[in-house]
C-alpha positions in Angstrom: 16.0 -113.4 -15.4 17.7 -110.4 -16.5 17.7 -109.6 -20.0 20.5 -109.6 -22.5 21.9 -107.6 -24.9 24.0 -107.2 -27.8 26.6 -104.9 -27.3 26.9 -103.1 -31.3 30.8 -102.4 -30.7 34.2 -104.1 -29.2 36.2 -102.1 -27.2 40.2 -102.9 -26.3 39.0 -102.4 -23.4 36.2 -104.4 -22.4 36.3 -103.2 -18.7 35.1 -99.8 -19.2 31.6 -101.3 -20.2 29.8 -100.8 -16.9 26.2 -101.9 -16.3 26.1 -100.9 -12.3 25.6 -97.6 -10.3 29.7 -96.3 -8.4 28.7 -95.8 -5.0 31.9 -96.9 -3.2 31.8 -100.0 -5.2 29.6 -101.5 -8.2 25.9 -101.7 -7.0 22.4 -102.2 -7.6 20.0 -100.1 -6.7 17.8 -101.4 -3.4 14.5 -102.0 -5.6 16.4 -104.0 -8.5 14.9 -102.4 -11.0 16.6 -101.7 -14.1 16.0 -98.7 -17.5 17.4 -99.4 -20.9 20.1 -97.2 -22.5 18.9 -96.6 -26.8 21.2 -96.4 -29.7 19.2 -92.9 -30.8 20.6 -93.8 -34.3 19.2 -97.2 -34.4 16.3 -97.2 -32.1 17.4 -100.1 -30.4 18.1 -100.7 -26.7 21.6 -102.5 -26.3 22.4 -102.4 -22.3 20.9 -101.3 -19.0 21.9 -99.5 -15.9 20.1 -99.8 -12.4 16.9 -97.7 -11.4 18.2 -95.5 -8.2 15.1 -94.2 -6.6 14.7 -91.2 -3.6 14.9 -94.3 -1.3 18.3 -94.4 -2.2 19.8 -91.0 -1.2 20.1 -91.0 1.9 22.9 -93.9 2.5 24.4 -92.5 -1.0 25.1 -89.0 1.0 25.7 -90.4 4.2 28.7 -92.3 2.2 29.7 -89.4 0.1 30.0 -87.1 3.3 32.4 -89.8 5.3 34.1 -89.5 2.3 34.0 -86.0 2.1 35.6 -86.0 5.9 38.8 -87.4 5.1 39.4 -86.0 1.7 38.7 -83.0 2.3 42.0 -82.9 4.7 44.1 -83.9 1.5 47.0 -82.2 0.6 46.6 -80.1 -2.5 49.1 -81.6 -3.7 48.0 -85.1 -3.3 44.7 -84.4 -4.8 46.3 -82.8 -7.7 48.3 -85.9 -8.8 45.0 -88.1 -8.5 43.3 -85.7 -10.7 46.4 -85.8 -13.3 46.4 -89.8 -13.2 42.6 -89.8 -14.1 43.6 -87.4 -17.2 46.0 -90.0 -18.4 43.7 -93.0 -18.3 41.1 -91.3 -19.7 43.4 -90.2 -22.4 44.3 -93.7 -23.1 41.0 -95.0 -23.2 40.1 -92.2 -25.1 39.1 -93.9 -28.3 36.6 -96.1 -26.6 35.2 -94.0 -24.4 34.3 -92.1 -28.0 32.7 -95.3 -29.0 30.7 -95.8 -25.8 29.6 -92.0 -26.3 28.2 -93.0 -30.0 26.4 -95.6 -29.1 24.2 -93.6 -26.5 24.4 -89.8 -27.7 24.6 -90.7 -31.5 27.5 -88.6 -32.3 30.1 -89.2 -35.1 32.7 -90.9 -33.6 35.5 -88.1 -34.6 33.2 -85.5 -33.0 33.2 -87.6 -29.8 37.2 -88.0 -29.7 37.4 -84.2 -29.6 34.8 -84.2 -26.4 37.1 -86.2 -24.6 40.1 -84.4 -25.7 38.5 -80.9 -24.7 37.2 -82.4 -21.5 40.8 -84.0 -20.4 42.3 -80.6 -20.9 39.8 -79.1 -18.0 41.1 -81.7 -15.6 44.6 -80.7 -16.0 43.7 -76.8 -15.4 41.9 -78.2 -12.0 44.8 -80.0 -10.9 46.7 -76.6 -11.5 44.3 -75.0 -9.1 44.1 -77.0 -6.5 47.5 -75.7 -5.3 46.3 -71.8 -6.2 43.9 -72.0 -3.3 45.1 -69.0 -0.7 43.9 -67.0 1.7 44.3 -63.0 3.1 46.0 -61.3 5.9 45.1 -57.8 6.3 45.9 -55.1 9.4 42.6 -53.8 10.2 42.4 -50.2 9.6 39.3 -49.4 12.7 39.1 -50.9 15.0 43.4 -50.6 14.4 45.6 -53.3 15.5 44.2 -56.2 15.0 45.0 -59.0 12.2 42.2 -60.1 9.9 42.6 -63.4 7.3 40.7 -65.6 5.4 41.4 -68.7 4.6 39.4 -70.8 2.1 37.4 -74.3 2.4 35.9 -77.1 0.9 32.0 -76.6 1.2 30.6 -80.1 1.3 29.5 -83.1 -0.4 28.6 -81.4 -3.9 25.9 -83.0 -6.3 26.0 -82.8 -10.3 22.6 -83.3 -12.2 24.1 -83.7 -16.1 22.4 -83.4 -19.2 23.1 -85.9 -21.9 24.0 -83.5 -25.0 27.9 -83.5 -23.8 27.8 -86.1 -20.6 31.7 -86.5 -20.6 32.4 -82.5 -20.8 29.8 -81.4 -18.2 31.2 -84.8 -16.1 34.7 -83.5 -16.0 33.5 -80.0 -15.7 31.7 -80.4 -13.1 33.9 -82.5 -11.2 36.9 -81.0 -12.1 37.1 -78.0 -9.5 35.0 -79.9 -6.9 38.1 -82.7 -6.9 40.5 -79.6 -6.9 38.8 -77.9 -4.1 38.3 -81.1 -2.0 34.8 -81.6 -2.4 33.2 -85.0 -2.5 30.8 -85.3 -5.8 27.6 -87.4 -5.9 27.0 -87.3 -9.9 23.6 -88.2 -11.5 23.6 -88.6 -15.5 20.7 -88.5 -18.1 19.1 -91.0 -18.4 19.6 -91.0 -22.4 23.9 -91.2 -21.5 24.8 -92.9 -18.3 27.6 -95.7 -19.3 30.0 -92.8 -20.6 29.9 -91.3 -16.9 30.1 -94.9 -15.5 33.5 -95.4 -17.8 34.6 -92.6 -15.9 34.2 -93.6 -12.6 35.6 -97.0 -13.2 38.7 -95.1 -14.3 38.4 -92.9 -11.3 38.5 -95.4 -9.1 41.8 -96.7 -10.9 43.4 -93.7 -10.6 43.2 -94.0 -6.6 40.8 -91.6 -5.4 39.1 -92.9 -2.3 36.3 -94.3 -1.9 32.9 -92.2 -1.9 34.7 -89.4 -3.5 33.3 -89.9 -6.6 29.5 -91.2 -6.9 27.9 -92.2 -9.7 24.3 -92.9 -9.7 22.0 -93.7 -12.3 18.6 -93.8 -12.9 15.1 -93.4 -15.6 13.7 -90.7 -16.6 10.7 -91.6 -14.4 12.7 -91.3 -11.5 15.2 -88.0 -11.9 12.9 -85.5 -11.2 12.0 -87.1 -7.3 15.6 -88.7 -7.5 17.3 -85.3 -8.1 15.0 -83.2 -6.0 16.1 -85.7 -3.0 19.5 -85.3 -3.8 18.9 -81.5 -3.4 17.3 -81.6 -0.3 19.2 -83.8 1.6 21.3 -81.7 4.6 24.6 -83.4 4.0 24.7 -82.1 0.5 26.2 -78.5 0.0 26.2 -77.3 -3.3 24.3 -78.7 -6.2 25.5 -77.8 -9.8 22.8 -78.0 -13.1 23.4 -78.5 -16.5 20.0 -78.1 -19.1 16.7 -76.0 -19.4 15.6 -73.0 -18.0 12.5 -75.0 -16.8 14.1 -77.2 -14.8 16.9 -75.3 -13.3 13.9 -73.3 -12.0 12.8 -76.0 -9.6 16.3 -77.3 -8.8 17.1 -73.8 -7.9 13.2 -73.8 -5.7 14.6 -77.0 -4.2 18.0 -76.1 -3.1 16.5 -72.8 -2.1 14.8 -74.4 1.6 18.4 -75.4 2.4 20.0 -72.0 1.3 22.2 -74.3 -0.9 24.7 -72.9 -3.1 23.7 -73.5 -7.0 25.3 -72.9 -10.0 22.7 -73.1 -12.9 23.9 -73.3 -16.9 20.4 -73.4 -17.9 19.4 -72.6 -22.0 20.2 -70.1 -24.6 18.5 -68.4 -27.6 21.6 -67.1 -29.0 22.0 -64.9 -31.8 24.5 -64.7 -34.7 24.9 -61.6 -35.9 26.8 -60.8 -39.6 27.2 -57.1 -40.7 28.1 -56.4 -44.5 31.6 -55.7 -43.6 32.2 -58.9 -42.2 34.9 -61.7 -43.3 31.6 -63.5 -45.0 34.1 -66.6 -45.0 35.3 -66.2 -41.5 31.6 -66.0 -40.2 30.5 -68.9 -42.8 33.0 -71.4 -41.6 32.8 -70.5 -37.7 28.9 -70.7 -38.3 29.3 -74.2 -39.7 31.0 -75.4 -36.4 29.0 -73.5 -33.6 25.3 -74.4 -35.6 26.1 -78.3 -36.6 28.1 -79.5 -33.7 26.3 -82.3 -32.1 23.6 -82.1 -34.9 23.1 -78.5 -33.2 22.2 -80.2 -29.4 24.2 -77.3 -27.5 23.3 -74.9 -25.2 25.4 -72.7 -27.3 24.5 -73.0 -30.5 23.6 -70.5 -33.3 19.7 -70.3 -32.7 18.6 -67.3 -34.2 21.4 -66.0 -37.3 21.1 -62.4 -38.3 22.6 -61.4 -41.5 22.8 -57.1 -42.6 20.7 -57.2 -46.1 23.6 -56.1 -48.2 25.3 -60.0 -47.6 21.6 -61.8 -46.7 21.3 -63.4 -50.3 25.1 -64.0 -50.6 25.4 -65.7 -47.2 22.7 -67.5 -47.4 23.9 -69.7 -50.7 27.2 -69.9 -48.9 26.2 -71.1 -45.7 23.7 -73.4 -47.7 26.8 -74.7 -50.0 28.2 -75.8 -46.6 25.7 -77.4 -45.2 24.5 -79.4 -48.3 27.9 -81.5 -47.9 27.4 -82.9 -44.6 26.5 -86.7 -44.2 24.2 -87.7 -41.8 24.5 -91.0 -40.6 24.8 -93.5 -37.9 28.3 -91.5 -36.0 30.1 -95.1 -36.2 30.2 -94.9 -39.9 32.7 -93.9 -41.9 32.7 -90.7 -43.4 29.8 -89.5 -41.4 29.9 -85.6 -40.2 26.7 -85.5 -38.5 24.6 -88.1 -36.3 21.1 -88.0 -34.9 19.1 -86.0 -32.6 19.7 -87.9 -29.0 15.7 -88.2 -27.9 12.9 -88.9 -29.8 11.4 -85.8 -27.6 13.7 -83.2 -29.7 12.8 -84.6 -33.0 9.2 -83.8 -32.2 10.0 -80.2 -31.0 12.3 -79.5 -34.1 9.5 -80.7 -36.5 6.9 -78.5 -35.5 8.9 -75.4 -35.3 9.7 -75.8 -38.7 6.1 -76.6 -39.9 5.5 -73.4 -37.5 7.9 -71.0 -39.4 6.2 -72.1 -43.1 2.8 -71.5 -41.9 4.1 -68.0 -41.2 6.4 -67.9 -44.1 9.6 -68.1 -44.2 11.3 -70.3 -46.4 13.0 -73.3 -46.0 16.0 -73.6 -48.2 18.2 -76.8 -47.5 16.3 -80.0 -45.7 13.1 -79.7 -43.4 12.7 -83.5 -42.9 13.2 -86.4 -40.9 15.4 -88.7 -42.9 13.5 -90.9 -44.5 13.8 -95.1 -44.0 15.8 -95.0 -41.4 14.8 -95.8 -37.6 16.7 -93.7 -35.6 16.3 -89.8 -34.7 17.6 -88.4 -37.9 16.7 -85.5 -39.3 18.4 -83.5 -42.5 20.4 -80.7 -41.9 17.6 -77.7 -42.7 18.0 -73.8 -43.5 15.3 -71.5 -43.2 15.1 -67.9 -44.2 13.2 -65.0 -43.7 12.4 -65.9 -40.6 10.2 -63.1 -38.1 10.3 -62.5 -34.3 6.8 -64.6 -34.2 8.2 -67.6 -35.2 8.7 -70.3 -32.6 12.2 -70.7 -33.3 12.7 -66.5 -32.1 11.7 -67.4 -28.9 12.4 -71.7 -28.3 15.8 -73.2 -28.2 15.7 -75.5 -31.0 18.2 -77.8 -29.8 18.3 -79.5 -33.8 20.0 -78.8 -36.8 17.9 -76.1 -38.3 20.0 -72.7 -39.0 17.6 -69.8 -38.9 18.2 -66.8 -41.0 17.0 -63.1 -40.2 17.6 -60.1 -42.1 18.5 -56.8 -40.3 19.4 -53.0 -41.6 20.6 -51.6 -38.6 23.3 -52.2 -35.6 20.9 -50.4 -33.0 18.0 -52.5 -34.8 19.9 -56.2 -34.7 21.0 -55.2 -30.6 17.3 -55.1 -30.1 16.5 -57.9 -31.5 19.5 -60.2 -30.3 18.2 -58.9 -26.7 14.8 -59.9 -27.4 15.1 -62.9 -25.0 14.2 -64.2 -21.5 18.0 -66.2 -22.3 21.5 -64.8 -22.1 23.9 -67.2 -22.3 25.8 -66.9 -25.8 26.3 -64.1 -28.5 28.5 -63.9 -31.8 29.2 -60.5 -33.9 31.2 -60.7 -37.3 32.2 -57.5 -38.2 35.6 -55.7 -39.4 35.0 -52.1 -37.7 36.2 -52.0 -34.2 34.2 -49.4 -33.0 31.0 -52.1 -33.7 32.8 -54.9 -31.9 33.4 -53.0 -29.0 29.9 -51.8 -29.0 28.3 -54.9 -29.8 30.4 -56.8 -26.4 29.0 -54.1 -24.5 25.7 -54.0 -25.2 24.6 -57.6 -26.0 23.0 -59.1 -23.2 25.3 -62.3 -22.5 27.6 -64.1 -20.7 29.7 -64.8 -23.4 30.6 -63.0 -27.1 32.3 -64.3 -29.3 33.8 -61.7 -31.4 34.8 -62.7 -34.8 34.7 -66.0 -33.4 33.0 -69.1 -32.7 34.1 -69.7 -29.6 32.4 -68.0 -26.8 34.0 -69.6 -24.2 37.8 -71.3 -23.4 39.7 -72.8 -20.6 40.6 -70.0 -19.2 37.6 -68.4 -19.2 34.3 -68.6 -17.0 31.2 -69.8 -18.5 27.7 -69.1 -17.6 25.0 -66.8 -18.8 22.8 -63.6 -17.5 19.1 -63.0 -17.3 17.5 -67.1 -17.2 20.2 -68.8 -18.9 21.7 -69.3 -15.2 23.9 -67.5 -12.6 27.3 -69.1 -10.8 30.4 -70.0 -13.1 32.4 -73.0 -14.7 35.6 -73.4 -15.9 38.5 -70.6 -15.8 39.5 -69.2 -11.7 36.1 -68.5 -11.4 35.0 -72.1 -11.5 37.0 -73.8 -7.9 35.5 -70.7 -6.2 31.6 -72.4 -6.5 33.3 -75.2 -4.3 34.6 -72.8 -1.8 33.8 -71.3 1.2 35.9 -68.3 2.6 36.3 -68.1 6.7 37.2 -65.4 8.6 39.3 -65.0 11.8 40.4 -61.3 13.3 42.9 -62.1 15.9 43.6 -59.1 18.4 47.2 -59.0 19.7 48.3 -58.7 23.4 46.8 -55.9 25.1 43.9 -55.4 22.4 40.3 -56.0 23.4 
């Protein structure tokens, strides 16, 4: 007998709650077997989702590629409008999509309102795009006469393996440009977050895409490594796209590498956050607050290693430490709660010992350096640590946590250095007030993204991905539809031409 549940929330509606895999309709996986999704704030398990094995991939492609031969002769325009009916249900539903987000990512319930509203407004840019797709005509210069044009293509059934830290924003991400293009997606979810992606498909489904154009499958965290490498390496399958560590986008990248896939990896950052003594020490403060707390500090662009010039170090510190002391950690359903737990129990173990590892070499820890106390779930108190070194674990790990580590620096030539000092290139951020520095400091920080005098490294409009092993290929902004394309080419030599 299957077991039950108690669902810790009511939603207005209850249809959204799905306990079953989206492969054309609601299934089961062949072996039956089922993985429970955890309240990280609570400890407790309060639904489940089926077990999809390898076994399973092959009549999950073979569906998604029949699907993939008739919607991929669409009309721009008709794909559009099915992209721009999902945005509006989702935007409806918004509010309990939030909750469902909650319950398995832990975060507070405002924070996961604003995921859904930044992930709805990537849809709509998509469905802009899809009718921006064009083509080339050229007269060939040698051999002369002849008429050369591209024209560009759907690529295939496309595959994305998501990460649990924002499931809904990487979901529409992801899917987003492959919809636009008139790819067919096969989408595989963290274990730790699946129901928010299955909430999505159900409203996919009612915003009248066909059938097999948008897959859903689930499964443990037993099964995604040989789930996800079948996935890979199955022919049908085109073009894979990978959200989360370095590590791992190393072997997807090995896998889809024997079918000369394309990939597009967003793999981890180490970035730094850099403050001269000229900056807007406010500006910088507040900005670091968002970009360092965010998700109880669970992105791929967070603040990881904060630099501060020693004429502000002191000064910045107490400020930043001000900040941080007023944020409430709780369970992200509560009211008044700013920050929520740590998703896995795996990152609370990581985040522990780097911070027993920085004492030992010591540096100071300022603000927090505990797991909450009494309390069950994941929780740990928002911590500050200064006068951190380059031997530290922290310098050279992701922490993934809510631990803001400080650095002092003297120098601009000495804080490029050490900002550079890292396999990882995906995020940067300079505060400073001289314009020659700025300009400087974008050019020679190794990253895909700077923000300058900002906190946000990345926008709509913009492409995001990292250098060196935070990744290669690009999402969101013009850049993004093109990983779903392929470009053909046809020279046509007029009458009498050989």
């Amino acid at each position: 007998m299957a077991k039950e549940y108690n669902v810790p929330f009511e939603l207005d509606n209850p249809e959204l709650l799905k306990f079953d895999s989206f492969v054309n309709k609601w299934i089961q996986s062949k072996s039956g077997a089922s993985f429970e999704v955890v309240d990280p704030a609570t400890d407790t398990p309060w639904a489940s989702c089926p077990t999809f094995t390898a076994q399973d991939v092959p009549q999950v492609v073979e569906a998604a590629h029949a699907a993939f031969q008739k919607f991929s002769k669409t009309s721009p325009r008709q794909r559009a409008e099915w992209i721009m009916k999902w945005d509006q249900l989702i935007k409806e539903n918004k509010m309990d999509i939030a909750k469902i987000l909650t319950h398995e990512a832990g975060k507070p319930i405002r924070e996961a309102a604003i995921e859904v509203d930044f992930s709805t407004a990537s849809l709509l840019w998509y469905a802009g795009e899809a009718e921006r797709i064009e083509g080339t005509v050229a007269a060939t210069s040698f051999p002369p006469g002849r008429r050369a044009f591209t024209i560009k293509q759907p690529i295939g059934v496309a595959v994305g393996l998501l990460p649990w830290n924002f499931p809904i924003s990487m979901l529409l991400r992801k899917v987003g440009p492959a919809l636009a293009a008139g790819c067919t997606m096969i989408v595989k979810p963290s274990p730790e977050t699946p129901l928010s992606a299955l909430a999505l498909a159900y409203l996919a489904e009612k915003a009248g895409f066909p059938q097999g154009v948008i897959t859903v499958l689930t499964t443990d965290l037993d099964n995604t490594p040989s789930l996800s490498e079948a996935l890979c390496k199955h022919p049908l399958v085109r073009k894979v796209t990978f959200t989360g560590s370095t590590r791992v986008g190393k072997i997807i990248a090995a896998h889809c590498a024997e079918g000369v896939k394309k990939v597009t990896l967003e793999l981890g950052g180490n970035s730094p956050y850099i403050v001269f003594n000229d900056a807007n020490l406010v500006q910088a403060a507040m900005s670091l607050m968002m970009v360092k707390w965010m998700n109880a500090g669970q992105a791929c662009i967070s603040a990881n290693r904060v630099y501060v010039q020693s004429g502000v170090y002191e000064k910045f510190a107490e400020m930043v430490k001000e900040h941080a002391s007023k944020i409430v950690v709780g369970h992200g359903s509560a009211p008044g709660t700013t920050m929520g737990p740590l998703t896995s129990p795996r990152g609370l173990d990581k985040v522990l010992n780097q911070i027993d590892d920085a004492t030992k070499f010591g540096a100071k820890v300022i603000l927090g350096g505990h797991r909450v106390s009494n309390n069950p779930g994941y929780f740990i108190e928002p911590t500050i640590i200064k006068d951190m070194t380059p031997e530290m674990l922290i310098s050279r790990e992701e922490s993934f946590a809510p631990v803001l580590a400080l650095f002092k620096f003297e120098t601009e030539e000495e804080v490029t250095n050490l900002a550079n000092d890292t396999s990882m290139g995906l995020a940067s951020y300079v505060f400073t007030k001289d314009v020659d520095r700025i300009w400087r400091m974008f050019e020679n920080l190794e990253a895909g993204m700077v923000g300058l005098n900002s906190a946000q490294s990345s926008t709509m409009e913009t492409p995001f991905g990292g250098t060196k092993e935070s990744g290669y290929g690009k999402e969101q902004g013009k850049h993004a539809i093109e990983e779903y394309l392929i470009t053909k080419t046809g020279v046509l030599a007029l009458e009498g031409q050989i």
